[in-house]
N, C-alpha and C positions, 0 to 999 in steps of 0.2 A: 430826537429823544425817544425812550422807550416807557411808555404806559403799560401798567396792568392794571385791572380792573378788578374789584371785588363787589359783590353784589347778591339781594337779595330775589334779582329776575334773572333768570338764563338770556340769552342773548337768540335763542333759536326760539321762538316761538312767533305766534304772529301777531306780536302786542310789543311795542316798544317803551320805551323808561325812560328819564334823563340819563340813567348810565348808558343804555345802548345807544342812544343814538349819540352821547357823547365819544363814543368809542370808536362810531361808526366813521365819527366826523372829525376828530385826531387822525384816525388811518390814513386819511387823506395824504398828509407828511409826517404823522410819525408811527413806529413800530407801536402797535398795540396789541397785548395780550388780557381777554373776555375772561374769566374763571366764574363758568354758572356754580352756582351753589352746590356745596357736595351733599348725599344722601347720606340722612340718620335712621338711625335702625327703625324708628316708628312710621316712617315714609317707608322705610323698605317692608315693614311688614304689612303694611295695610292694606288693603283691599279696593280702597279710593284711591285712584291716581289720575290724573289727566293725561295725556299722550303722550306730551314731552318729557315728564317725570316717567314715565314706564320706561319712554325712548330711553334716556339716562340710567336706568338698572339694568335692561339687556344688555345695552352697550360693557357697562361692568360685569354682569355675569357672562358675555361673551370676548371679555378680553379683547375688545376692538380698542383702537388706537386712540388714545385721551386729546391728543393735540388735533384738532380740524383747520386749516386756512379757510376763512370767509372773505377774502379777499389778498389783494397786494401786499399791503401792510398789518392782516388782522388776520389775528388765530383766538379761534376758543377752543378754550379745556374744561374736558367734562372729569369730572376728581372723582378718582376708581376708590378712594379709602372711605368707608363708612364711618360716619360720629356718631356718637352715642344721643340719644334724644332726652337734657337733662333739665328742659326749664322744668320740671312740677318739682326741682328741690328748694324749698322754701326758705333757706338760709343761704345769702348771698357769698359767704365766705366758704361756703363746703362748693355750691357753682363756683365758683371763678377756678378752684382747683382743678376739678373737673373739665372745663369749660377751657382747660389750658391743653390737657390731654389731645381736645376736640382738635383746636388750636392749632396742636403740635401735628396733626393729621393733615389737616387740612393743608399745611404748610410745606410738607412735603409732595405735596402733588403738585404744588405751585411751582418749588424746586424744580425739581424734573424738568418740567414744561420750562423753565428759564434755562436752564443747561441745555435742553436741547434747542432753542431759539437760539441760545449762545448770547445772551440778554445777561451785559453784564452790570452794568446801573441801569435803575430806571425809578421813576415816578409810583408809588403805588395811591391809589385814587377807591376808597372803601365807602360804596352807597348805602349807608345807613344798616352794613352788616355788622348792627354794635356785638353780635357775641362770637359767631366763630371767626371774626375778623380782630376780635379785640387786641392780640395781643401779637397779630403778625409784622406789627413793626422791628417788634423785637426779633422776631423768628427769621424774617427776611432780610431785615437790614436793607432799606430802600433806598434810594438818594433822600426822597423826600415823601411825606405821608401826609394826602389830603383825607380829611373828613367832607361826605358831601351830604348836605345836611338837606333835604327838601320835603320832610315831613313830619309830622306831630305824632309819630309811632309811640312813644313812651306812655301815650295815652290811654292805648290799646290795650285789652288785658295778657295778651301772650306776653306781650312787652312789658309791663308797668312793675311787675316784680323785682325783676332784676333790673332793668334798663335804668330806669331813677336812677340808680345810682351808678352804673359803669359808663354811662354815656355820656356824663359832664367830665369824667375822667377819660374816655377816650380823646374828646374836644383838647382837650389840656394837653396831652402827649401826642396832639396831631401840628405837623407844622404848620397846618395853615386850616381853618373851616369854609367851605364855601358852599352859601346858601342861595335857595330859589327862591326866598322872602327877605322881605327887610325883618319883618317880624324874627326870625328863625336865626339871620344875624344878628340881629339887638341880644338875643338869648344869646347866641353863642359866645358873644365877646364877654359873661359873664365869666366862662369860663379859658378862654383863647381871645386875646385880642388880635390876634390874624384871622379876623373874621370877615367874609366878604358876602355883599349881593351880587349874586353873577345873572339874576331871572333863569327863566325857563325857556324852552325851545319848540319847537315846532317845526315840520316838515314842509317847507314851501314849496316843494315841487306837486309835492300830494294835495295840498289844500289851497290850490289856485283855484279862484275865481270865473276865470278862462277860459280854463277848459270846463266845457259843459257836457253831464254823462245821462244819460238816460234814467228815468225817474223811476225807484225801484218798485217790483210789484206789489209787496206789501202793503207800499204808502198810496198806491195810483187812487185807489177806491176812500179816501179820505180826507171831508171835505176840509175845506179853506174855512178860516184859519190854523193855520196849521203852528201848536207851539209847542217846539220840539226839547225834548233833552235830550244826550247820549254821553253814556256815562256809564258805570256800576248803582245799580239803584240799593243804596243802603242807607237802613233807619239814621245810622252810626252820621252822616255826614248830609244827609237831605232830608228837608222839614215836611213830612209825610199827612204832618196831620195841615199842612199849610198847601199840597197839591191838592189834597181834598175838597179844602174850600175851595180853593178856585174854582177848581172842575164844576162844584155842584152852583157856584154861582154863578159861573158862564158857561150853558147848556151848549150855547152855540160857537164855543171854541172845541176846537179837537186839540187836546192834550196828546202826546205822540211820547213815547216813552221808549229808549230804543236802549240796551243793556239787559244785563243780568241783573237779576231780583235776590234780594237776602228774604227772610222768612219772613217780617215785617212786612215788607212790597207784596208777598206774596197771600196775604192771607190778609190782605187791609181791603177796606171800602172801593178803594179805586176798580178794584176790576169787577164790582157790580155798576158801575156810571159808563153810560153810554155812548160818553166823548170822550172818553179814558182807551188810548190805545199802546197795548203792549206789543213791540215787535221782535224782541231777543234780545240777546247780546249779537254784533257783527263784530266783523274783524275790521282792523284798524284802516285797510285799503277800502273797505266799501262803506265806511262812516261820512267822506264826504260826497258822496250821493244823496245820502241822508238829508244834510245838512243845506244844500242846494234847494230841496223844496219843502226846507220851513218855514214860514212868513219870520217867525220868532223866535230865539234861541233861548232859553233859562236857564241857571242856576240856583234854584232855592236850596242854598245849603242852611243846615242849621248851623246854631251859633255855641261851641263847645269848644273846649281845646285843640280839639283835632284840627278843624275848621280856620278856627277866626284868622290866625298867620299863615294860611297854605295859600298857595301860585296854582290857582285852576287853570291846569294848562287847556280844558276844553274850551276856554276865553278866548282864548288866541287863537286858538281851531274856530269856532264860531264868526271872529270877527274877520280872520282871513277870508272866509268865505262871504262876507260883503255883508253877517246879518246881523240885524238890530238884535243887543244882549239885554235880557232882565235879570238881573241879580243881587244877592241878598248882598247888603252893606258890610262889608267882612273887612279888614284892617288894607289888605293886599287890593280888594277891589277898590277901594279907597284911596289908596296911597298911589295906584298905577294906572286903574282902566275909567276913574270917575268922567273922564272927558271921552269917553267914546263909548260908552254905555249905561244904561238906568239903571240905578242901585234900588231897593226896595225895604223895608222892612215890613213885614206883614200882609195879608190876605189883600186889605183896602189899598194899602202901596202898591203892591204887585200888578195886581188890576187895574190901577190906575198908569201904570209907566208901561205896561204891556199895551194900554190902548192908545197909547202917546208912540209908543216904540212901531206901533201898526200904524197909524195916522202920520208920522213924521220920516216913515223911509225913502228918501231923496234919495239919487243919482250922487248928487255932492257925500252928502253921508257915508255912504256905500263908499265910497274911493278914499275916504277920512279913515273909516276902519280897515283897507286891506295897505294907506300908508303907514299908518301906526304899528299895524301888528310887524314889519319886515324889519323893526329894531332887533325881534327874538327868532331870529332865523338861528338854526344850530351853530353854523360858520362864526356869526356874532357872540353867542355864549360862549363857545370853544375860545376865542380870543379873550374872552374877557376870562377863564380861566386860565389861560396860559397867563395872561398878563400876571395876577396873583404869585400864580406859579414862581 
């Protein structure tokens, strides 16, 4: 079969997604074509860029070749045609016109890139790109048109304007939904009853147990207990004023903090308390180093739309790695991981399963959580999307 991918992460960078690695892991046996995001004129004109997004403008201001092979079976295309940058229009009906133009852009470069693969059906599979994807069912005429649903974006304010309402209409003219929650299924069948759970994935080769890597130098100099998160640290999705407590009521834990900080993280209490440690954002290859010497892994997510039905895929990173999880009681951790990890709600909960979760890691344990987790090996997902399929 032939896959294209639409989506709202490039596929070169060094941060993976359920689209790439879904992508990565179709190419196996079948032809798959990546289409990173194309550049709108407020990305191009900005001043702010990350690497990959610069990489992506040269590459168009120098007329280098949109199609890359990243393997046997797998090409990415970087889209040379710029869209217009039109969320701040306040009326969803003058967007969509608009938003069709972008559409009609974007659609063409897709073109191209299937004519020249010589890709004459295929699967198109659209990761939560509800607006310059919206209407390329039409434009491309697919065999068949997945929505893949794996997050609470419409919550978000970039999102929540228009999204509300084109994204229970994209669900509806997609032939099938398939989600990383049950949660996010249960919604989608409001609008698509070809709605599925497929879970999430994980990298088993990278986050074995097994192999053991050298303990990094940040973490060498910080004592035991060590309870770790790694993550993006935002207000938006983690209980900021609930890591606080903790910290100041367990002097003698080290709190280990390992991601990028939004403004909140950054200007809050924590980085005056002296068990509170920030070590950056790493890249996805040297996270399970990390993760190797925490006594305790956490999740205190707060509890909002965003949150409550999302698939924290760093659970299954965590419990791959053999360590006891604290996490907040959220629908998904509930419905999936309650047998292999302590659910918490609150400062007294937290502290209290974090010191059950320290006091009860066994050998048996340890081997409960790295059987569990190989249900969500990518291989596994990928079949249970095709199966859908």
């Amino acid at each position: 079969m032939n896959f294209v991918f639409v989506s709202l992460q490039p596929i070169n960078t060094d941060r993976d997604s359920t689209s790439t690695c879904l992508a990565k892991e179709l190419s196996k046996t079948h032809n798959v074509l990546y289409v990173n995001p194309p550049i709108d004129r407020k990305t191009l004109l900005s001043k702010s860029k990350d690497r990959y997004t610069q990489a992506h403008i040269d590459s168009i201001k120098s007329k280098k070749k949109k199609l890359t092979p990243l393997g046997d079976n797998l090409w990415m295309l970087q889209p040379s045609r710029i869209i217009e940058s039109i969320n701040w229009i306040p009326f969803t009906f003058i967007f969509k016109k608009l938003n069709w133009i972008n559409n009609v852009r974007f659609a063409k470069d897709i073109k191209e890139a299937i004519k020249e693969l010589k890709i004459e059906t295929f699967v198109l599979i659209n990761d939560k790109d509800i607006f310059r994807s919206f209407y390329l069912k039409e434009l491309l005429r697919p065999e068949k048109y997945i929505y893949l649903d794996r997050d609470y974006t419409i919550a978000m304010d970039y999102w929540k304007r228009h999204g509300t309402k084109l994204e229970p209409v994209l669900m509806q003219k997609s032939n099938a939904v398939v989600c990383n929650s049950n949660d996010f299924a249960r919604r989608a069948r409001q609008y698509n009853p070809n709605s599925f759970y497929i879970g999430n994935g994980f990298d088993n080769r990278q986050y074995d147990h097994n192999i053991s890597v050298a303990e990094p130098g940040d973490l060498k100099n910080i004592p035991h207990p060590r309870i770790g998160y790694v993550g993006a640290l935002l207000s938006l999705r983690l209980d900021l004023s609930l890591l606080i407590e903790m910290a100041k009521s367990k002097p003698n834990w080290s709190f280990v903090m390992v991601g990028s900080e939004d403004e909140s993280f950054q200007k809050s209490e924590l980085h005056s308390l002296t068990n509170v440690y920030f070590l950056g954002q790493k890249s996805t290859k040297e996270v399970p180093a990390y993760l190797e010497y925490f006594d305790v892994c956490i999740n205190p997510q707060t509890l909002n739309d965003i949150t409550k039905g999302n698939f924290p895929l760093k659970i299954v990173e965590y419990l791959a790695m053999a360590k006891p999880v604290v996490a907040t009681a959220t629908n998904t951790m509930k419905e999936i991981f309650s047998q292999h990890s302590y659910l918490a709600d609150g400062c007294t909960s937290f502290i209290y399963q974090t010191e059950k979760a320290l006091r009860e890691n066994s050998d048996e344990l340890r081997m409960k959580r790295i059987n569990f987790v190989r249900q969500f090996s990518w291989e596994n997902i990928a079949k249970g999307l095709m199966k859908y399929i």
